[in-house]
C-alpha positions, -999 to +999 in steps of 0.1 A: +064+220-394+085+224-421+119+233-421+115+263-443+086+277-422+104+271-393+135+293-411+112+320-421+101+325-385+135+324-372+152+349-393+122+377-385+127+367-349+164+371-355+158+408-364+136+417-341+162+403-314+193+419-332+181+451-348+209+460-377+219+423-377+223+408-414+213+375-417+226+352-449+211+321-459+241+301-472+240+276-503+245+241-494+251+232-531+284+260-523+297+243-492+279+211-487+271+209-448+281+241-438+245+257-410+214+269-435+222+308-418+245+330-410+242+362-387+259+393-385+256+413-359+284+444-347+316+424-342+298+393-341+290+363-359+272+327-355+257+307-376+228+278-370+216+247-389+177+249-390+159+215-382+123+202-381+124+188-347+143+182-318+147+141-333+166+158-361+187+178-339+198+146-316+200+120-342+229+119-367+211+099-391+191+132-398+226+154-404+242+157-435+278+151-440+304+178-422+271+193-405+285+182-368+320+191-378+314+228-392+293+234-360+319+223-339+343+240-356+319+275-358+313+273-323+353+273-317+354+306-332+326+323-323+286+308-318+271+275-337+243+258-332+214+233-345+181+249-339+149+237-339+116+246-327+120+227-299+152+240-285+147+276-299+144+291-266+173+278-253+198+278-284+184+321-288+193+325-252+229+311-256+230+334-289+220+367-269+249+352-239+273+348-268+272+382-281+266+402-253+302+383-244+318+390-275+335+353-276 
């Protein structure tokens, strides 16, 4: 599957999950490394780097430069997370626990 399929997919899934939410798709030629989306939703926020597979998600070979460090740092404040199709179950369940929380 390709990445972008996989981010089209998400993102109507996204707003079927979190009706009202606004999604952003963020330019990596802006801030190189910084997750392909970020969500809006009420008084919360999280964003998540879209990969092809579960390889991509567990290998850093397959992560571009500052990728692990702006998700670290993301998740600090609020929700990150790499998603793929995979994990997409898990990481949306963590998502819904995250805002329902209001980290």
């Amino acid at each position: 599957m390709l990445e972008r399929n996989f981010q089209a997919g998400l993102i109507k899934e996204l707003k079927n999950m979190f009706p009202g939410c606004i999604i952003l798709k963020n330019d990596a030629e802006y801030m190189q490394g910084f997750p392909d989306l970020t969500i809006l939703f009420g008084e919360h926020w999280a964003v998540l780097e879209c990969k092809r597979s579960i390889k991509e998600v567990e290998d850093d070979r397959y992560h571009e430069p500052n990728q692990d460090y702006y998700i670290s740092k993301a998740d600090e404040m609020s929700f990150a997370s790499f998603i793929c199709p995979e994990n997409k179950k898990e990481v949306l369940h963590e998502l819904q626990q995250a805002f329902r929380a209001g980290r």
